[in-house]
BALOBA-1460 file (C-alpha; in Angstrom, 3 decimals):
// residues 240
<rec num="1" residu="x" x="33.316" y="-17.685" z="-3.618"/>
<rec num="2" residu="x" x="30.173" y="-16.518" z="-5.733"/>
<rec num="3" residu="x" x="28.613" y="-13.380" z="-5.902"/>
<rec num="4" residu="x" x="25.801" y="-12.148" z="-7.800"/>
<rec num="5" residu="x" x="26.126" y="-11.022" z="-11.410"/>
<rec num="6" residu="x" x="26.085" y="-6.866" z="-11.561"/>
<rec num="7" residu="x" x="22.813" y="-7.143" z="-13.166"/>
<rec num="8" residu="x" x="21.074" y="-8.943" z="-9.819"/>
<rec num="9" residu="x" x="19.003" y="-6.415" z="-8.781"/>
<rec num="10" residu="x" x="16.565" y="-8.868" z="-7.879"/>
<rec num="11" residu="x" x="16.449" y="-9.941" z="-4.374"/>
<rec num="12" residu="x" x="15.541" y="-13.369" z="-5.639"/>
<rec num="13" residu="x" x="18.513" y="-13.894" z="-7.784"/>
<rec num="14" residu="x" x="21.028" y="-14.369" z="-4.728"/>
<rec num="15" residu="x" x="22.161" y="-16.941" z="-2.331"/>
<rec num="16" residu="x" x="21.283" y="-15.987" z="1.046"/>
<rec num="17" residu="x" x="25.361" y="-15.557" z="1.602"/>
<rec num="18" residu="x" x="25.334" y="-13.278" z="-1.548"/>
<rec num="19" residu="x" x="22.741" y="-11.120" z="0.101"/>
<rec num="20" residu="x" x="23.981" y="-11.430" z="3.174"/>
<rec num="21" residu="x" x="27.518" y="-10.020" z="2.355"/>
<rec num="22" residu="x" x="26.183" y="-7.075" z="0.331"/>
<rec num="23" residu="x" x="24.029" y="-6.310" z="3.724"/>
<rec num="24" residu="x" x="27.080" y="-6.425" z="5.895"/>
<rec num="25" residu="x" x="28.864" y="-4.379" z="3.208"/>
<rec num="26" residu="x" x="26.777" y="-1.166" z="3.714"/>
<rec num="27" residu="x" x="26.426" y="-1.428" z="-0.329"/>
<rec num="28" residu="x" x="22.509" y="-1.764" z="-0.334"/>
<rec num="29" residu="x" x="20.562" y="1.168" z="0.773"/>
<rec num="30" residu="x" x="17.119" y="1.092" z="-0.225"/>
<rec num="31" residu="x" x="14.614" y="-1.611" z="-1.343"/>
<rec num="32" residu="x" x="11.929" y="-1.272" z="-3.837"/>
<rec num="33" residu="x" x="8.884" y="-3.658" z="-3.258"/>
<rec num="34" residu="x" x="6.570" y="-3.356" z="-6.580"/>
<rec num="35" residu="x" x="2.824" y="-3.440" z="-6.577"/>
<rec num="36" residu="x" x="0.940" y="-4.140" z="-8.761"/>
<rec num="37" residu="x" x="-2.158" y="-6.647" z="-10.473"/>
<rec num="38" residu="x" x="-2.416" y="-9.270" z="-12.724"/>
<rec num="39" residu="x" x="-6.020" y="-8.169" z="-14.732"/>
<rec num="40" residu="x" x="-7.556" y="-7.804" z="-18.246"/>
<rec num="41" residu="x" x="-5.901" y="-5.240" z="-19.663"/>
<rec num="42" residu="x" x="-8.696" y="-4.671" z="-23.127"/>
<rec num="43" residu="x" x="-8.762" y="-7.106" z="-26.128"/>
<rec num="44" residu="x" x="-4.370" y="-6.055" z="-26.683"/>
<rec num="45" residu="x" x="-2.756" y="-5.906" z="-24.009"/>
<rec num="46" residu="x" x="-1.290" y="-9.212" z="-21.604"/>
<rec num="47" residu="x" x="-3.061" y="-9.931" z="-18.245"/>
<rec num="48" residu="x" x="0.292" y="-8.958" z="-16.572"/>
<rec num="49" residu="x" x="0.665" y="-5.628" z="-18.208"/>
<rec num="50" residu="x" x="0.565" y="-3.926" z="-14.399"/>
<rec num="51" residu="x" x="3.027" y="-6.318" z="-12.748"/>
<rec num="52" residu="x" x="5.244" y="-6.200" z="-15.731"/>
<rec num="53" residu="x" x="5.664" y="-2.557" z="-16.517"/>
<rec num="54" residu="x" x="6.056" y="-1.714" z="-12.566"/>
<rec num="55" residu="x" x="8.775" y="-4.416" z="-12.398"/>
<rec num="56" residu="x" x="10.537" y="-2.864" z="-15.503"/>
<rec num="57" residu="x" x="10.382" y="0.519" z="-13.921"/>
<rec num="58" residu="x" x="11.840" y="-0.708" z="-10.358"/>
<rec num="59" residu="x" x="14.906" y="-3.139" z="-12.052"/>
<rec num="60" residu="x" x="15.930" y="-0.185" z="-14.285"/>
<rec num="61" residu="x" x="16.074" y="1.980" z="-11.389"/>
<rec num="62" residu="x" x="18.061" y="-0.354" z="-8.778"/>
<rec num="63" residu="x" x="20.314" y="-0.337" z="-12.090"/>
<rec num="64" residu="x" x="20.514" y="3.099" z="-12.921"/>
<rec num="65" residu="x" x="21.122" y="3.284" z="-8.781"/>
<rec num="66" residu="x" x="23.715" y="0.516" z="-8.733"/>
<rec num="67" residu="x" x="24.756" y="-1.574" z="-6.055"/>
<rec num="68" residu="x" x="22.365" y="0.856" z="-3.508"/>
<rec num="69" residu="x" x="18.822" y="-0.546" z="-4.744"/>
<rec num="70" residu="x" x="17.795" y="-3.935" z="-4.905"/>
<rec num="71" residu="x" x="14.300" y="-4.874" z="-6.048"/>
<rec num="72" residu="x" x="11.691" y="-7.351" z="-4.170"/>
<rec num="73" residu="x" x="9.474" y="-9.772" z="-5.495"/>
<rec num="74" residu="x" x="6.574" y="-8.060" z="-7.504"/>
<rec num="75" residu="x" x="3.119" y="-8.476" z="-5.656"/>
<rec num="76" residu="x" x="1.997" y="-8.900" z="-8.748"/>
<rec num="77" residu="x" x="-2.222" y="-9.899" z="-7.597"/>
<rec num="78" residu="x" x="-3.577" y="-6.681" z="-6.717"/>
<rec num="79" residu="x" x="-7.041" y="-4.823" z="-5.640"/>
<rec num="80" residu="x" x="-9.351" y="-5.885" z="-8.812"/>
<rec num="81" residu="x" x="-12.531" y="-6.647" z="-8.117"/>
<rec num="82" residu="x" x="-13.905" y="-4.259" z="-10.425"/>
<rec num="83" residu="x" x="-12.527" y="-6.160" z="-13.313"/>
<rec num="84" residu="x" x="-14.131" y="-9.492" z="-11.919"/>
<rec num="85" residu="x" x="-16.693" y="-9.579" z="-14.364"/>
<rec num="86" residu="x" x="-13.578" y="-10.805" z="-17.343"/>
<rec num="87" residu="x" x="-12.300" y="-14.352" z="-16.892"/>
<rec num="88" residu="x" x="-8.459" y="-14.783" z="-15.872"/>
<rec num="89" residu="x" x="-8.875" y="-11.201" z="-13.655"/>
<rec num="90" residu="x" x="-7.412" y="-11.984" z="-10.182"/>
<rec num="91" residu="x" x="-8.536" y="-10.182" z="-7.032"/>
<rec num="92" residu="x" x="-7.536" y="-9.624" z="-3.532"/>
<rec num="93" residu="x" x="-9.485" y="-8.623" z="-0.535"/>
<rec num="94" residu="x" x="-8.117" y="-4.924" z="0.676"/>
<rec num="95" residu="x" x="-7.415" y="-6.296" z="4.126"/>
<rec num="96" residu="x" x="-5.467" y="-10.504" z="3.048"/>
<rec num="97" residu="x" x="-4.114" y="-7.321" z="0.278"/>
<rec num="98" residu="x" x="-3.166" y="-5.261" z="3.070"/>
<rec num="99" residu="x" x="-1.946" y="-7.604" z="5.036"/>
<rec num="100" residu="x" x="0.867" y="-9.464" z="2.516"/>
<rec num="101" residu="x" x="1.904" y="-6.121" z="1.613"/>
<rec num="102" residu="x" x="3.132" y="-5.012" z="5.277"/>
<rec num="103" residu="x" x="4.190" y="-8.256" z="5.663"/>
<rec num="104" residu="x" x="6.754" y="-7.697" z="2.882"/>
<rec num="105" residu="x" x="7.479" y="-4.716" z="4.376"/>
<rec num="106" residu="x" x="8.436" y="-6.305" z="7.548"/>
<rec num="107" residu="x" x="10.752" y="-8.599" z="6.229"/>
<rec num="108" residu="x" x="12.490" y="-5.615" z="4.390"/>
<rec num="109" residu="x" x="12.641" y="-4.182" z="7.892"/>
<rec num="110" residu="x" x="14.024" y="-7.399" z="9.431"/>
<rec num="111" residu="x" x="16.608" y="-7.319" z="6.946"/>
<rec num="112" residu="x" x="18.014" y="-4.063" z="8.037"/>
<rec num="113" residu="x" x="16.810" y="-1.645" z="5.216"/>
<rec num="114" residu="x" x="15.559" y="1.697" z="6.735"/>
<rec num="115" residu="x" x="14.388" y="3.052" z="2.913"/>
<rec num="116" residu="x" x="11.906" y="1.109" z="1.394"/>
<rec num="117" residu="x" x="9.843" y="2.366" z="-1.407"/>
<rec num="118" residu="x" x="6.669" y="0.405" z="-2.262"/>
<rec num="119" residu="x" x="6.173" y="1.410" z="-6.010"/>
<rec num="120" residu="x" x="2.437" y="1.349" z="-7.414"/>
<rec num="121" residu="x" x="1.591" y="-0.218" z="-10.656"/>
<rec num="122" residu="x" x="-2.241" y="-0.190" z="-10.744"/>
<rec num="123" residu="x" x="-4.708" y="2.235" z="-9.972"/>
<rec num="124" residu="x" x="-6.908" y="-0.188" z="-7.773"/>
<rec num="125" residu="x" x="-4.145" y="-0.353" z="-4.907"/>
<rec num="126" residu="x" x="-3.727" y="3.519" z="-4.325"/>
<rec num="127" residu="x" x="-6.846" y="3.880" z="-1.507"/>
<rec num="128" residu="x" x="-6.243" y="0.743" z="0.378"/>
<rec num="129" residu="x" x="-2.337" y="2.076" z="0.894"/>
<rec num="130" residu="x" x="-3.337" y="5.487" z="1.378"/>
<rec num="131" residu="x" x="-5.883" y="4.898" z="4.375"/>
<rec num="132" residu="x" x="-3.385" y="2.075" z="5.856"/>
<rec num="133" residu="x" x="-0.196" y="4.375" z="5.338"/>
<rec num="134" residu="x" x="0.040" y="5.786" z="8.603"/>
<rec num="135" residu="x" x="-0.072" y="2.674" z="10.130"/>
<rec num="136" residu="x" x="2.087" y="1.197" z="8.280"/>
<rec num="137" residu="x" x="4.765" y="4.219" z="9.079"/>
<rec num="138" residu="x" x="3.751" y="3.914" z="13.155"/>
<rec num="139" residu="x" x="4.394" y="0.155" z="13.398"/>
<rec num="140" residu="x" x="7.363" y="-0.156" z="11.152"/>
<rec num="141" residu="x" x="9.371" y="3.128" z="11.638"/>
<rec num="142" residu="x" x="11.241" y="3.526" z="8.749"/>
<rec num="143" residu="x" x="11.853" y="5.916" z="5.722"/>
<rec num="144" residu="x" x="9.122" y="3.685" z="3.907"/>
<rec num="145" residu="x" x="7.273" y="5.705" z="0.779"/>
<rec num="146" residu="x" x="4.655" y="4.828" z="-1.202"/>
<rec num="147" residu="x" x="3.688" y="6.593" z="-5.260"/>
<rec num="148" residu="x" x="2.647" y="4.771" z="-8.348"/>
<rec num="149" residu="x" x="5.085" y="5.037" z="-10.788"/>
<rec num="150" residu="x" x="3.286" y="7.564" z="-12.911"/>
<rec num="151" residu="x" x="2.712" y="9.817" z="-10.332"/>
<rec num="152" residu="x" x="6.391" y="10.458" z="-11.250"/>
<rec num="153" residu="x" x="5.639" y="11.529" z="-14.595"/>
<rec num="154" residu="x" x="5.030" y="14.844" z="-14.589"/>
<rec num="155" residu="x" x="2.228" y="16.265" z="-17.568"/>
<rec num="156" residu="x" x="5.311" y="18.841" z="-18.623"/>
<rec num="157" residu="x" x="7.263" y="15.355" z="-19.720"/>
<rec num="158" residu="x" x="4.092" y="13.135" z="-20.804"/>
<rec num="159" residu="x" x="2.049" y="15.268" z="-22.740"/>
<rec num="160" residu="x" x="4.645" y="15.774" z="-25.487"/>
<rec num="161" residu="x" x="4.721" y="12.206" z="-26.030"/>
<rec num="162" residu="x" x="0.640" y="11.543" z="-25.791"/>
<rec num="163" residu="x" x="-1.635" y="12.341" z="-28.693"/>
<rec num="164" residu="x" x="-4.848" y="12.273" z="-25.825"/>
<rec num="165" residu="x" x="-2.580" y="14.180" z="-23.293"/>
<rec num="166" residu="x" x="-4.044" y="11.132" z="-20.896"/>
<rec num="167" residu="x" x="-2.626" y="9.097" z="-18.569"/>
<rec num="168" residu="x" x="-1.948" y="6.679" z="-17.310"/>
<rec num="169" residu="x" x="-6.012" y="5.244" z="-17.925"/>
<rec num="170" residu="x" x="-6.451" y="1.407" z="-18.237"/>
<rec num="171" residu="x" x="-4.700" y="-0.102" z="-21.240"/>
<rec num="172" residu="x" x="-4.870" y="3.337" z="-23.661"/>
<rec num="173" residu="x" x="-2.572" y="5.186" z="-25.334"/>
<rec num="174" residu="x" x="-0.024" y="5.057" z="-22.078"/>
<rec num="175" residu="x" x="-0.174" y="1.959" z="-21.482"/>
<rec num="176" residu="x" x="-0.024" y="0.899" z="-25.129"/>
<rec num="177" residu="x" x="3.341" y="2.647" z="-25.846"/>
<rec num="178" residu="x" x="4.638" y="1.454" z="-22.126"/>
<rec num="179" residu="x" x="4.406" y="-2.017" z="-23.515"/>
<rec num="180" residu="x" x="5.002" y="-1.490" z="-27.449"/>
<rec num="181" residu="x" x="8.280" y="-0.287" z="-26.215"/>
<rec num="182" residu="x" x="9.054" y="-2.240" z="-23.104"/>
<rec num="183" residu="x" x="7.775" y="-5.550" z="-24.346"/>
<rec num="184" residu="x" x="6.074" y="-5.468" z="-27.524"/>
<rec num="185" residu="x" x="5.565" y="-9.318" z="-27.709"/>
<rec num="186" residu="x" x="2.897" y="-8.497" z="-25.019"/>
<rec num="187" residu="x" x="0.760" y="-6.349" z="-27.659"/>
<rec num="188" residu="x" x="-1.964" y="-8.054" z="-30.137"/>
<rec num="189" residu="x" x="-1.436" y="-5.648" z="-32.610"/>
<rec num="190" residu="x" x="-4.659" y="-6.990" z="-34.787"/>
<rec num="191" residu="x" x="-7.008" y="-6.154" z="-31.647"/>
<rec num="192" residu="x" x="-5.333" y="-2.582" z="-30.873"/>
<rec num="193" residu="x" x="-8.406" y="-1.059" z="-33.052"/>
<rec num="194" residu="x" x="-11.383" y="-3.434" z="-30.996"/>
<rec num="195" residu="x" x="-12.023" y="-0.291" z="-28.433"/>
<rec num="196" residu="x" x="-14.834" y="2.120" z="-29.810"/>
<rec num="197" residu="x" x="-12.502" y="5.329" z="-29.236"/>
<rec num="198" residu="x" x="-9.794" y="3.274" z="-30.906"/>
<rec num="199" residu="x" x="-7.825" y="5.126" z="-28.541"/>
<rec num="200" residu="x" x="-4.540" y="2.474" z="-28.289"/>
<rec num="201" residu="x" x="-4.134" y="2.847" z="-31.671"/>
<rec num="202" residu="x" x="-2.091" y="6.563" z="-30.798"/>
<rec num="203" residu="x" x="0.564" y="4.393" z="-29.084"/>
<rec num="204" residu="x" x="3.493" y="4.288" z="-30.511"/>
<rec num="205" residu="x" x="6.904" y="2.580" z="-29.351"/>
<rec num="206" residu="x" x="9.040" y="5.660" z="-29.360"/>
<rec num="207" residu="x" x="6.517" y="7.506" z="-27.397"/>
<rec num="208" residu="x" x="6.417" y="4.704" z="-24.468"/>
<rec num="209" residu="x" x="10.643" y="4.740" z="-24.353"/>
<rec num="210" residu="x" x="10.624" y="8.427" z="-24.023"/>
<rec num="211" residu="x" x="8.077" y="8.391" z="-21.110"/>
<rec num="212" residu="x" x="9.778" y="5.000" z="-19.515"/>
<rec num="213" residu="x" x="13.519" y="7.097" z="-19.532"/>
<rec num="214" residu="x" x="11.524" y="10.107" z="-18.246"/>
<rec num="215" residu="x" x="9.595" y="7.937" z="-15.150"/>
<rec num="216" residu="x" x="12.969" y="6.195" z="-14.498"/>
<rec num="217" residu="x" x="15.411" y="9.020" z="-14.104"/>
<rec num="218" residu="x" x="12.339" y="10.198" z="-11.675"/>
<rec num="219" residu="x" x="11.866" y="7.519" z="-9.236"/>
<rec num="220" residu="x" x="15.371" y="7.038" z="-9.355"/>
<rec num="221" residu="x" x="15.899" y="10.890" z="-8.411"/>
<rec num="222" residu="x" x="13.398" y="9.945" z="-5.329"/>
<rec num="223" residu="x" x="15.158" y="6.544" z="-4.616"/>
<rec num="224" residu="x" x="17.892" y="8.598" z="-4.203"/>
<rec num="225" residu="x" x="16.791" y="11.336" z="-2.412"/>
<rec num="226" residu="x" x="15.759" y="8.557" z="0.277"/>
<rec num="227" residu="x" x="18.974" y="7.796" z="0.982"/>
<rec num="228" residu="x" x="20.385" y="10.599" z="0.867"/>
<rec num="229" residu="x" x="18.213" y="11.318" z="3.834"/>
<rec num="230" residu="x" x="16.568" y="14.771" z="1.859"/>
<rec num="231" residu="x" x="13.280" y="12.592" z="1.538"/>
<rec num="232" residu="x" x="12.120" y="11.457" z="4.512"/>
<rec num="233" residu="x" x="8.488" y="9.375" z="5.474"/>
<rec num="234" residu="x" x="6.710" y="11.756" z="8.371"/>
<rec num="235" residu="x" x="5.716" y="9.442" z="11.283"/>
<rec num="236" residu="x" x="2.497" y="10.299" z="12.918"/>
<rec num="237" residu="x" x="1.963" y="10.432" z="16.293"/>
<rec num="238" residu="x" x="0.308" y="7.970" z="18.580"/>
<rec num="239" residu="x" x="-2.488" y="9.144" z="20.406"/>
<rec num="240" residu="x" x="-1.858" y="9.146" z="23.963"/>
């Protein structure tokens, strides 16, 4: 009989049986469903900066957490109409947005998973999620959280590591060293100096792994505390 490799943490890489059995196990215990856009990201940085560096964060966790986490497909189009204006930019309407996301949700739901946390990798999908939320909570009743990843990082364990002290901004210094160390074949080095501030050109690879082992270590710390049942999603009340 076949099972998934120890590395699966994707919910795509198993058989339906495979998935099925860990299920029936009790093994899994939470879900992580990332979030995130596929954009211009400056003259440097790869279109799927967002979806990437989200997905990295979420498969090192459900690792870090294994077998207890598995990871969903990455909703990698996100909320980016206000990058329309650069070819190859994709956008979604907040509500067809909306709408896939809880859908995904559902089926998480429908699975059997109670913890679910949907983890943020762009900055244009935070307002649609937070005026949906507690809806989201009343119709699907579970332990079901929602943070971008850097929202995790705490200044105390970024600063240190940032010459500008900002983050996470839109393909700067954060997200430069997020992807010189994560996945430097997605940097064009020759175009890191084409912004006016020049800002990107404070990244620096040992700076993004420093801040990627601090953000991991975090979520998973929440992931954890999710099923552990010490973090727990507040249901608000129907009106009556």
């Amino acid at each position: 009989m076949g099972v998934p490799p120890r590395n699966a943490v994707l919910i795509g890489k198993h058989t339906r049986r495979e998935f099925r059995q860990r299920l029936e196990a009790g093994e899994l215990q939470a879900c992580i469903i990332p979030t995130a856009a596929t954009e211009q990201h400056l003259e440097h940085l790869a279109m799927e900066h967002d979806a990437r560096s989200v997905t990295h964060i979420a498969c090192e966790v459900a690792r870090q957490l294994d077998p207890q986490v598995v990871v969903a497909p990455t909703l990698s189009i996100g909320i980016s109409e206000h990058h329309m204006r650069h070819p190859g930019t994709f956008s979604a309407q907040p509500g067809a947005w909306l709408a896939m996301l809880f859908d995904m949700i559902y089926s998480m739901r429908k699975a059997g998973f109670h913890n679910i946390l949907v983890l943020n990798g762009h900055g244009g999908n935070i307002k649609a999620c937070q005026s949906a939320w507690p809806q989201f909570l009343q119709r699907l009743e579970g332990n079901i959280q929602f943070c971008s990843y850097w929202d995790l990082l705490p200044k105390a364990q970024a600063e240190p590591h940032l010459k500008t002290k900002r983050y996470p901004g839109h393909a700067q210094e954060f997200e430069t060293a997020f992807a010189l160390a994560a996945f430097p074949e997605n940097v064009r080095r020759d175009a890191m100096a084409d912004q006016p501030d020049r800002e990107p050109l404070d990244a620096t690879a040992a700076a993004g792994a420093a801040m990627i082992d601090a953000i991991v270590k975090n979520v998973a710390t929440f992931v954890q505390e999710m099923i552990d049942g010490t973090r727990v999603a507040e249901i608000p009340p129907f009106f009556e």
